[in-house]
SEFIKOL-272136 format. One record per residue (C-alpha): residue number from 1; x negated, y, z negated. Coordinates in nm, 2 decimals, m for minus. Each point is the difference from the previous one (the first is absolute). Last residue first. Example, Ala and Ser with C-alpha at 12.3 -4.5 7.8 and 13.67 -1.06 7.14 Angstrom:
2
[2; [m1.37; m0.11; m0.71]]
[1; [0.14; m0.34; m0.07]]
% end
This chain:
245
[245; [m1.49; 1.17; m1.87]]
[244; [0.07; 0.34; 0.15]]
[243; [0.14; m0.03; 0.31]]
[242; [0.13; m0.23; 0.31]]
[241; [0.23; m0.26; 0.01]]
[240; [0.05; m0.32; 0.08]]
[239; [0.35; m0.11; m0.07]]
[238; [0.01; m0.41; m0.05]]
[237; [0.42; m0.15; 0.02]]
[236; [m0.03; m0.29; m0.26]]
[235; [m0.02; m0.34; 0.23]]
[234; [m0.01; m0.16; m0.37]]
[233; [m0.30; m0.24; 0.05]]
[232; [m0.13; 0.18; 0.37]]
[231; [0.04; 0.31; m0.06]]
[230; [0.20; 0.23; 0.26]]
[229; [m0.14; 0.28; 0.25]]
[228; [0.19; 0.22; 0.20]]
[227; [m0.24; 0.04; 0.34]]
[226; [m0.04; 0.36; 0.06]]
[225; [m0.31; 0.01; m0.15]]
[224; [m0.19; m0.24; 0.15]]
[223; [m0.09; m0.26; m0.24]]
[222; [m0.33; 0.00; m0.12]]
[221; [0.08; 0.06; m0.39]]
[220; [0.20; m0.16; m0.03]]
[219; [m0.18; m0.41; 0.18]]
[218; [m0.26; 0.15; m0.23]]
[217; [0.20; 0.04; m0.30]]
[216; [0.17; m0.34; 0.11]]
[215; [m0.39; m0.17; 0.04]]
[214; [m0.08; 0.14; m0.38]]
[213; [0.24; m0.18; m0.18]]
[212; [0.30; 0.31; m0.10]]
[211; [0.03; 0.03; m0.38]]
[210; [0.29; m0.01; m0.17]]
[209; [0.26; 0.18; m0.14]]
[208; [m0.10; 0.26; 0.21]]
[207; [m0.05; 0.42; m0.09]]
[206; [m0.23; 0.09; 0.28]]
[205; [m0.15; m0.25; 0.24]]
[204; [m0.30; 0.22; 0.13]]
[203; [m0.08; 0.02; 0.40]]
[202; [0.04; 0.39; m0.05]]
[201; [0.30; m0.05; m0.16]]
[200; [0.16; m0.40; 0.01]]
[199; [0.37; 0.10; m0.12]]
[198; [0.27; m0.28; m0.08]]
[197; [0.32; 0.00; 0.13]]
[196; [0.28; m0.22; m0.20]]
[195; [m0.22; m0.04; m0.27]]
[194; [0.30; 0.16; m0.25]]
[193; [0.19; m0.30; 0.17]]
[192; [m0.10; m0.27; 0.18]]
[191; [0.24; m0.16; 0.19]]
[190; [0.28; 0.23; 0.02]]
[189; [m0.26; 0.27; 0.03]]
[188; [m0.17; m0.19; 0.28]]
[187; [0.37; m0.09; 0.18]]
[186; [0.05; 0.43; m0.04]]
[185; [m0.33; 0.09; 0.10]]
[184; [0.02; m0.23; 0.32]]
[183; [0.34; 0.14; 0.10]]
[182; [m0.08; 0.40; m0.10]]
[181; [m0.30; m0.08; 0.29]]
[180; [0.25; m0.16; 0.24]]
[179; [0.22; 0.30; m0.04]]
[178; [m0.31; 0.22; 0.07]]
[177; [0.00; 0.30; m0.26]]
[176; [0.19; 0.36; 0.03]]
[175; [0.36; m0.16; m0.18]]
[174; [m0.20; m0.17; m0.29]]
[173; [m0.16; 0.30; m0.10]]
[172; [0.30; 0.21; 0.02]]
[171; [0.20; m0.28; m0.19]]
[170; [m0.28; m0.02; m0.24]]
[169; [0.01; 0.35; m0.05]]
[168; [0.37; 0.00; m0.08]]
[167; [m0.01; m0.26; m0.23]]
[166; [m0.25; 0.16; m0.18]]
[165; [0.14; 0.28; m0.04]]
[164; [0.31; m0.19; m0.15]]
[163; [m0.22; m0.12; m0.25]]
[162; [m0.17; 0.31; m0.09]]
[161; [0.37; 0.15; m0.08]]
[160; [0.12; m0.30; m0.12]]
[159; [m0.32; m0.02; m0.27]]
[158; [0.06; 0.40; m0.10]]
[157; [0.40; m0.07; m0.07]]
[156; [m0.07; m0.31; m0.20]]
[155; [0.00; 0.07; m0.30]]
[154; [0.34; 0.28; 0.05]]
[153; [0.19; m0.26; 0.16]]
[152; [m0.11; m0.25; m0.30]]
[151; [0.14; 0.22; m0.22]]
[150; [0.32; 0.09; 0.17]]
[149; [0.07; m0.36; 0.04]]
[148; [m0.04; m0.09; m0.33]]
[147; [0.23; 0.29; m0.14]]
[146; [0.26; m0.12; 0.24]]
[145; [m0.05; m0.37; m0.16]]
[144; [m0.05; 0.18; m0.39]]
[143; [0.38; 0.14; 0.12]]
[142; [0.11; m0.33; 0.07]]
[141; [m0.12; m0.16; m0.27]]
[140; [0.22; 0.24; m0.25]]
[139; [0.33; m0.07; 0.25]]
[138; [m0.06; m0.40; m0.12]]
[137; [m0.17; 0.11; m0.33]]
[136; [0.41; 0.20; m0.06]]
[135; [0.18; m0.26; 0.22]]
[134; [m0.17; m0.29; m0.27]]
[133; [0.12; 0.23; m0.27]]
[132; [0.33; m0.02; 0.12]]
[131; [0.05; m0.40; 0.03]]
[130; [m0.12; 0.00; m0.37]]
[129; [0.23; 0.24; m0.09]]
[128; [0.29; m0.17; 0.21]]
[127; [m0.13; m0.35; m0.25]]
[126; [0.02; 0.17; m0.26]]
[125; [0.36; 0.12; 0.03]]
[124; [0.07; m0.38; 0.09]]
[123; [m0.13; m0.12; m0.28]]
[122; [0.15; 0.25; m0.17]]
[121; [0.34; m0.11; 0.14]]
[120; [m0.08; m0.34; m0.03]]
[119; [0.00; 0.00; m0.38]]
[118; [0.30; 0.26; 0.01]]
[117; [0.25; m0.24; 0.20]]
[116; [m0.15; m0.31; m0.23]]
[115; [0.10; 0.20; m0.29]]
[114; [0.33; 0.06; 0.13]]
[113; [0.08; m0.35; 0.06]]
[112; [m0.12; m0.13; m0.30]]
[111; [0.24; 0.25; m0.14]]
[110; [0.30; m0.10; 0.26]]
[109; [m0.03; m0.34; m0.14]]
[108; [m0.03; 0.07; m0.36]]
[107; [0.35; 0.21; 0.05]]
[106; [0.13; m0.28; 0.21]]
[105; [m0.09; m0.23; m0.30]]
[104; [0.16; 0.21; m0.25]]
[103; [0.32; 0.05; 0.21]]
[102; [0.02; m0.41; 0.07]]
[101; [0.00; m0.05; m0.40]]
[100; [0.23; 0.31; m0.02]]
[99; [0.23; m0.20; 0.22]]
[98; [m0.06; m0.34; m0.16]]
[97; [0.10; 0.12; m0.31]]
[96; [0.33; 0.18; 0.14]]
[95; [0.11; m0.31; 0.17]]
[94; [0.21; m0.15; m0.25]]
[93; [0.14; 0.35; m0.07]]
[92; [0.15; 0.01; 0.33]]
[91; [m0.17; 0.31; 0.23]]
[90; [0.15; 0.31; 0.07]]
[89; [m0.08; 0.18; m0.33]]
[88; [m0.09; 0.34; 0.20]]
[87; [m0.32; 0.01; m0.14]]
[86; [m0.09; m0.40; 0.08]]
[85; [0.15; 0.09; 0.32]]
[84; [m0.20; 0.31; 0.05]]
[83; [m0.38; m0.20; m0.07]]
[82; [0.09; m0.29; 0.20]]
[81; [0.09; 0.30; 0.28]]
[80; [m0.31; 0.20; m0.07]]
[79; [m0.27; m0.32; m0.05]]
[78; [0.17; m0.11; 0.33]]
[77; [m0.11; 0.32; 0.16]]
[76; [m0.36; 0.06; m0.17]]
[75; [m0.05; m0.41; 0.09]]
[74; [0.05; 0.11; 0.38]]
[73; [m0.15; 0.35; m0.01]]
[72; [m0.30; m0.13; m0.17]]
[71; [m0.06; m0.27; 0.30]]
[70; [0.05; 0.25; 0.26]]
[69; [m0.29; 0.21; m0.15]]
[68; [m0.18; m0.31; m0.08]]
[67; [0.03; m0.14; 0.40]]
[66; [m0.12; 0.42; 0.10]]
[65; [m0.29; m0.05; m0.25]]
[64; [m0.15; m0.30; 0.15]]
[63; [0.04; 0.15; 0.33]]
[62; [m0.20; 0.28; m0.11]]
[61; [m0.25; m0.24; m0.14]]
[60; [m0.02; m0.21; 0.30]]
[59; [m0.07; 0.38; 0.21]]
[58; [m0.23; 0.08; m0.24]]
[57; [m0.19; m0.28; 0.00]]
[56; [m0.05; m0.02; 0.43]]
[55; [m0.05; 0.34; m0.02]]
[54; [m0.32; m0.03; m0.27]]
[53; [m0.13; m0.29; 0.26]]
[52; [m0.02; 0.22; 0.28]]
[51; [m0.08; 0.28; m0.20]]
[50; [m0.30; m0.24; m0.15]]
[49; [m0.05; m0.09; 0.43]]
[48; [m0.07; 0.40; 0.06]]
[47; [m0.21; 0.06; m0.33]]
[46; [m0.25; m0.29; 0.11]]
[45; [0.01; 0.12; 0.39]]
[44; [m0.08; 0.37; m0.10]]
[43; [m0.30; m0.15; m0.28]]
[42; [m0.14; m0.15; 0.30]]
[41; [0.05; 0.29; 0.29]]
[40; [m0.18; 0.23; m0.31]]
[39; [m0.29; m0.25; m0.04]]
[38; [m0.04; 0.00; 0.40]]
[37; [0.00; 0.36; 0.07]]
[36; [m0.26; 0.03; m0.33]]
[35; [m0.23; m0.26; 0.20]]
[34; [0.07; 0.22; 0.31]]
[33; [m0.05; 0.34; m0.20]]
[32; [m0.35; m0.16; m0.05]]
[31; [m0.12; 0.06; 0.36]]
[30; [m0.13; m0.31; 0.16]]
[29; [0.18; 0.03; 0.31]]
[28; [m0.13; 0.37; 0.03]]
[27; [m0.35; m0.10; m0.10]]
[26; [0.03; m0.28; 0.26]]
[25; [0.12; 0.21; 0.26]]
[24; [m0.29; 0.27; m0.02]]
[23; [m0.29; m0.26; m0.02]]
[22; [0.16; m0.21; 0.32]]
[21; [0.02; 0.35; 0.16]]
[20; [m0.40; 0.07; m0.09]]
[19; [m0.10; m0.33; 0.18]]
[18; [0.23; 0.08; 0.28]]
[17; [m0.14; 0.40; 0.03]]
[16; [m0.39; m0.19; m0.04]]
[15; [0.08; m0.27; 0.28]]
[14; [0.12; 0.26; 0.25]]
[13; [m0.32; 0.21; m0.08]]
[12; [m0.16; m0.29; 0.01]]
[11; [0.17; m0.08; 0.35]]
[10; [m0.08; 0.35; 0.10]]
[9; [m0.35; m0.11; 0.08]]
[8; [0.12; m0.20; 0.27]]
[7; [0.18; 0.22; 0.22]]
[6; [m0.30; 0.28; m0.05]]
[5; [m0.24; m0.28; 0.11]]
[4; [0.23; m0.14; 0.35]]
[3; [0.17; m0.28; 0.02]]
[2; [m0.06; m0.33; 0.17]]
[1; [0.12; m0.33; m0.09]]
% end
């Protein structure tokens, strides 16, 4: 593959805005309003399945209380009219013992009754508090969630700025190079990385994770240089340059 020097050389520069673009994205996915994100979207999902569960008991107590309701009004009613005939001397006085027998055990019944009306009652008053407090953390979470946002918005305003830069001189970079060089940088970088493009300056490998054997540097170093260059373990795209070393 052929390509000229100035064509080549701006694959490091290429390299270095991808290299500082993978930096920039993984300290903005690594941000620690993400971990807080998270904890708050936890605690959110806990409070929204206790409502759940808190609804579910109110609405079995409430129905509880409706059945006792009824149920007082029935035994409050025949404790009335048991109560008025026995007043109003309308039953046979064989059967007034076992009236006021019947009275007194309607009376213990619509007490047991009653108590069991106001036992569920509070439990079911405690329960709507319960239920309550959960909207008040639920709408409390909510506002630390906004509060997050705006945080992390403002943290990151300066890296979005430089990242979005980026992108748009990569794209400008990309956009005035050879397609088929962009193609062998991209399978390189897909292959190799940060070592993508490697620099041999003045016939010196610069900044390798390894060192070249002596016949490839020459093999470099000899190469006209128009010719893109690749080495031969990693096929690593080689820019020779020319500088300071």
């Amino acid at each position: 593959m052929k390509a000229t020097y100035l064509d080549q050389a701006s694959l490091l520069e290429l390299l270095a805005l991808d290299q500082r673009d993978g930096v920039l994205r993984h300290q903005r996915e690594t941000h620690p309003a993400f971990d807080t994100m998270r904890e708050l979207a936890g605690r959110a999902e806990d409070l929204q399945r206790a409502a759940i569960t808190e609804s579910a008991h109110i609405s079995d107590m409430t129905r509880e209380a409706e059945r006792l309701e009824k149920e007082i009004e029935a035994v409050s009613a025949r404790y009335a009219r048991q109560s008025e005939r026995l007043k109003n001397n309308q039953v046979p006085l064989r059967d007034i013992s076992a009236l006021e027998h019947e009275i007194e055990q309607v009376k213990a019944r619509r007490s047991h009754l009653e108590d069991d009306f106001l036992a569920i009652e509070a439990k079911r008053e405690a329960a709507i508090a319960a239920r309550e407090a959960m909207l008040v953390e639920a709408h409390a979470i909510k506002d630390d969630v906004e509060a997050t946002k705006a945080a992390f918005a403002e943290d990151v305003k300066e890296l979005d700025a430089e990242l979005r830069d980026i992108i748009k001189k990569r794209q400008d970079l990309v956009a005035a190079l050879p397609e088929e060089l962009v193609n062998a940088y991209e399978h390189s970088r897909k292959t190799n990385g940060a070592f993508a493009v490697l620099e041999l300056r003045n016939g010196i490998a610069v900044g390798m994770a390894s060192e070249l054997a002596p016949a490839e540097l020459q093999r470099l170093r000899l190469a006209p240089e128009d010719e893109v260059c690749w080495t031969e373990e990693t096929r690593a795209i080689v820019v020779r340059t020319k500088g300071e070393s």
